[in-house]
N, C-alpha and C positions, 0 to 999 in steps of 0.2 A: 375329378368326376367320379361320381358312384356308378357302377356294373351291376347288371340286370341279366339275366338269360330271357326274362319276360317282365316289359312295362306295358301294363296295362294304363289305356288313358280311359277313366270315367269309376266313378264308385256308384253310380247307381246298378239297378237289376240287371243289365247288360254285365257289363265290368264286375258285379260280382260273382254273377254266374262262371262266368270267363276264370275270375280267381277261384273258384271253388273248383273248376274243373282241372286246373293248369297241373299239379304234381298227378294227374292219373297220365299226365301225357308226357309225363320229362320234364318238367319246370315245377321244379322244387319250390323254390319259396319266393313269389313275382310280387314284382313292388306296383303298387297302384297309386295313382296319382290323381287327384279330386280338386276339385276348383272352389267347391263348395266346401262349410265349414266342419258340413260332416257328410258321413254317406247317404244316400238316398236318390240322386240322380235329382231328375223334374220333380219328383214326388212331393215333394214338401211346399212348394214355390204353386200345387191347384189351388183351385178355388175351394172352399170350406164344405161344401155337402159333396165333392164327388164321392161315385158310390161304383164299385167296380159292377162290370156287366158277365164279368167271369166268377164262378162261384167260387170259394177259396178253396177247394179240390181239384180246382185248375189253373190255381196262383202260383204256386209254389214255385222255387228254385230247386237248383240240384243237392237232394242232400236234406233238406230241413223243411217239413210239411208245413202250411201254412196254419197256425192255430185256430180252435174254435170249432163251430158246426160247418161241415163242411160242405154245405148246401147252401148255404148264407151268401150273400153280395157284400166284403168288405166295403169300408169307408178308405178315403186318404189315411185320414190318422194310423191308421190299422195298414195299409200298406208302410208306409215311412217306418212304426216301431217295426214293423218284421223286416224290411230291408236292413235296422241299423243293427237290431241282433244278430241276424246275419254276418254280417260286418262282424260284428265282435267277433264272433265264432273260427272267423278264417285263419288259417296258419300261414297269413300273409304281411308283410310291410304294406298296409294302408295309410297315405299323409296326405290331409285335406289341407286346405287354404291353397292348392298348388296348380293354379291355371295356366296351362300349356302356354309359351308363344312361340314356339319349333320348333318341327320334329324334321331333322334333313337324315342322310345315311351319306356316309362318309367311309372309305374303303370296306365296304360291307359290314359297316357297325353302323346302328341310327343312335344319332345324338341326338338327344330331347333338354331344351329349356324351360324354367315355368319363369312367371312374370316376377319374381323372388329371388331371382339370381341362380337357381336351385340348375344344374347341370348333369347330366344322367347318362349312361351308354348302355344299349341294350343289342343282344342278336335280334331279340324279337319284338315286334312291337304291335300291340290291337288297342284299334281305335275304338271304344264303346260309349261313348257319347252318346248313339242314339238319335234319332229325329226329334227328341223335342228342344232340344238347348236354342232355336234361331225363331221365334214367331214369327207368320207368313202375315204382312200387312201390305192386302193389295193397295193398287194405286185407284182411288178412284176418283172420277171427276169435282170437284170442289171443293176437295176435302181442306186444301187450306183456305179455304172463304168461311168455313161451319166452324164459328162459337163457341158449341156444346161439347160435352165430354167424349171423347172416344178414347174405346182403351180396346185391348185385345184381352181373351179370354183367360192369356195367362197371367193380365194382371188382375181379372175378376177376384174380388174374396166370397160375396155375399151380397144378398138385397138390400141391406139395411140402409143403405146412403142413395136409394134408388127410389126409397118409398113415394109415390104417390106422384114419381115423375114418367112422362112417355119416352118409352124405349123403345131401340129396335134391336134386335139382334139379328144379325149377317150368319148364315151359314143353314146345314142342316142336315149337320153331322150329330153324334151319341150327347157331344160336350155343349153344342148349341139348344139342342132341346133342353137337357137338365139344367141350362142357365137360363132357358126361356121359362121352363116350368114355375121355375122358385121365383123368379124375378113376378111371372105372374099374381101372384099373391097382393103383392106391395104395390106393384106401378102399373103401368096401362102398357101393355108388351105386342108387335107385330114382330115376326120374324121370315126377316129378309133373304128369299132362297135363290139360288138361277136356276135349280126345277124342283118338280115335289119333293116331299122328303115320302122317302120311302120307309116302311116299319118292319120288324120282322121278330116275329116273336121268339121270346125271349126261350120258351118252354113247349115247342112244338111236340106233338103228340106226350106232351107229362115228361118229356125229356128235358132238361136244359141243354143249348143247342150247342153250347161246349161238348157236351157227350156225344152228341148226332156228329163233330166235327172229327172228333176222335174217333170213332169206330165206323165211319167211312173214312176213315183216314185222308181225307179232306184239308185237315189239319195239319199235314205234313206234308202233303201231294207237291210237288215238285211243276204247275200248275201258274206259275209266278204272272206270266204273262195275259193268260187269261184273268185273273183276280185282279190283275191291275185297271183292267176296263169295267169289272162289275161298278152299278156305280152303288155311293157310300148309303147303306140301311141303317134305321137306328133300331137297335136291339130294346125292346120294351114287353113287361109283363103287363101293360094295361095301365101304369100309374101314370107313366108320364104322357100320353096321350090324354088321357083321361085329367091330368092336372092342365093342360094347354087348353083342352075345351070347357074345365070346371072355370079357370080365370081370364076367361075370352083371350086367348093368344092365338090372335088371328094370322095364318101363315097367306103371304105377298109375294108377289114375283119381285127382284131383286131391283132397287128404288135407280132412276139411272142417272141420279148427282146429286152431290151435298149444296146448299144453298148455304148462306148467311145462319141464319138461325132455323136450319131444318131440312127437307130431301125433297126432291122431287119423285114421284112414279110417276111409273111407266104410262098411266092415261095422261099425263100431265100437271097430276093435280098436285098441289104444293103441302105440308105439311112441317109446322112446327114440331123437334123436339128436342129432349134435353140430353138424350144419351145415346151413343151409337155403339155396341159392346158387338167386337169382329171375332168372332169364334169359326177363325179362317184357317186355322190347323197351322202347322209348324211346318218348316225348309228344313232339307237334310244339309248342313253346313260346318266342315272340317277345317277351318282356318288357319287352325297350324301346321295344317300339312300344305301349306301353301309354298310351293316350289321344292317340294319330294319328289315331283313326278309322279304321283301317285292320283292325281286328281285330273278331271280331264278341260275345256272352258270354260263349263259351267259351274268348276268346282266342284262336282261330283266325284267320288270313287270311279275310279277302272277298277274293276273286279270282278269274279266271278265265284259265286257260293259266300261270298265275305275274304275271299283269297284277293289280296292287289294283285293284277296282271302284271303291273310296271314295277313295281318296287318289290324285291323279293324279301319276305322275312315282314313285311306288314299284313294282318290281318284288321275282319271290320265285325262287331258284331252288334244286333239292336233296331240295325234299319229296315225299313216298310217292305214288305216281298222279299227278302235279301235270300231265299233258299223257299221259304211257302210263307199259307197264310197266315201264319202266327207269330212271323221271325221277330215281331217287337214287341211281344208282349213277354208278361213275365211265366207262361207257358210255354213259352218257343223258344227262348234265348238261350237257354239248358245246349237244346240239341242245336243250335248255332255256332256256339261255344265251342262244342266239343268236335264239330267238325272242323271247325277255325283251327284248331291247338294242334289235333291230329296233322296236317296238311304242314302248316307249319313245322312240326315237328322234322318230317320228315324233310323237310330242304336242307334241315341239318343234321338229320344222320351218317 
């Protein structure tokens, strides 16, 4: 078996932050382990026009500014190359193709396996996987009776294979409207909510409201519990509203069953179509920590701040509230990270 003082699981913005922070904390040089073929986390696997809602003056990682004008809304593309530079950059043991199926602690060492045969022993170990790796696909009435296509958002690419057919999209979150927007152009698009979508601009009083989050420190506010009941606004400067009413994408109260070849609403009325694209967001889901103790029935983390309560010497960094409002984005994970490392650190001093 190979020794680690620090295995990091996940090579995306989480897990690279985490490695870029680890020797400011006592872990020299921590081996990272990726499932995927390279670094990048979910990043690579959106759909082709995402377009971040943070400007790249508040993308960044710890250490390496996001390139370009820094008032711009990157693309995907432009995230994934600056995650993998990144990646190059670190004075780290990075080895992709290496999907976890393990992780137990055994006389206070955690012994980690990947699906490769690949065996590992570390003191310390953070989980940074993140909420997107598990797509959230509810259960809804019919759904094996319906014919037509349904996929969820993370399989979306693009309109092109959608042209000129009736769609609906489910949700009315940032990533369901930018799919309803584009998809409008092409096909005849409703989008299916369980209450309004609410908007919130993007650039309140000439600010972008990354800045208004940061200097009310909102942004870091310690707040977790209240944030978790606001309910989800889509951040928009006026295009994507303005594209949902340019290509009639008319927003429906959420249809209550899948038919044969089409849905029913809510008055009753029945309707043929050909595609059902579920932009129902992702499950927070740790698998290989499945019988670490670290997980409580639902599967979820026991933890607090990203610290496991039950397993000592496991950290978590990446998931939704996990410390404030930004804990998953690539703004937040920086200071996630480096309180993970520190905490940890100290159970072995």
């Amino acid at each position: 078996m190979e020794h680690a003082d620090l295995l990091v699981i996940g090579a995306g913005q989480s897990g690279l932050a985490t490695t870029a922070l680890a020797p400011r904390h006592g872990f020299a040089r921590p081996l990272v382990l990726e499932s995927a073929e390279a670094p990048g986390g979910a990043w690579p696997s959106y759909y082709d026009s995402l377009t971040l809602f943070s400007p790249a003056r508040y993308s960044s990682l710890p250490g390496m500014r996001f390139p370009g004008e820094p008032d711009r809304y990157p693309t995907r593309d432009e995230v994934v190359g600056y995650l993998r530079e990144y990646a190059r950059r670190l004075p780290a043991d990075i080895r992709t193709s290496a999907p976890i199926t393990s992780v137990t602690r055994q006389d206070g060492v955690w012994e980690v396996r990947t699906a490769g045969g690949g065996e590992f022993t570390a003191r310390a170990v953070v989980a940074a996987t993140g909420d997107y790796g598990s797509p959230y696909v509810p259960e809804l009435p019919g759904r094996v009776e319906y014919g037509g296509r349904v996929l969820h958002a993370a399989e979306y690419r693009g309109p092109e294979t959608f042209a000129g057919q009736r769609v609906v999209v489910v949700g009315g979150g940032n990533s369901a409207i930018q799919i309803a927007a584009e998809l409008g152009a092409l096909a005849q698009v409703s989008l299916a909510v369980r209450r309004p979508v609410g908007w919130m601009p993007q650039r309140p009083l000439g600010r972008d409201l990354h800045w208004w989050l940061k200097h009310t420190r909102l942004d870091v506010a310690p707040i977790r519990r209240l944030l978790e009941k606001v309910p989800v606004s889509v951040i928009d400067d006026g295009r994507y509203r303005g594209a949902l009413q340019e290509h009639g994408v008319e927003e429906r109260a959420m249809f209550t069953r899948f038919t044969a070849d089409g849905v029913v609403w809510g008055d009753g009325t029945k309707e043929t179509l050909d595609a059902v694209v579920l932009a129902t967001g992702y499950r927070r889901a740790f698998p290989y920590l499945t019988g670490s103790g670290a997980l409580d029935g639902d599967g979820l983390p026991l933890h607090r701040g990203g610290i496991a309560t039950t397993a000592p010497g496991l950290g978590f960094v990446g998931m939704e509230f996990q410390r404030s409002f930004s804990s998953k984005t690539l703004r937040g994970v920086g200071r996630d990270a480096a309180h993970v490392l520190a905490r940890l650190r100290r159970q072995y001093a």
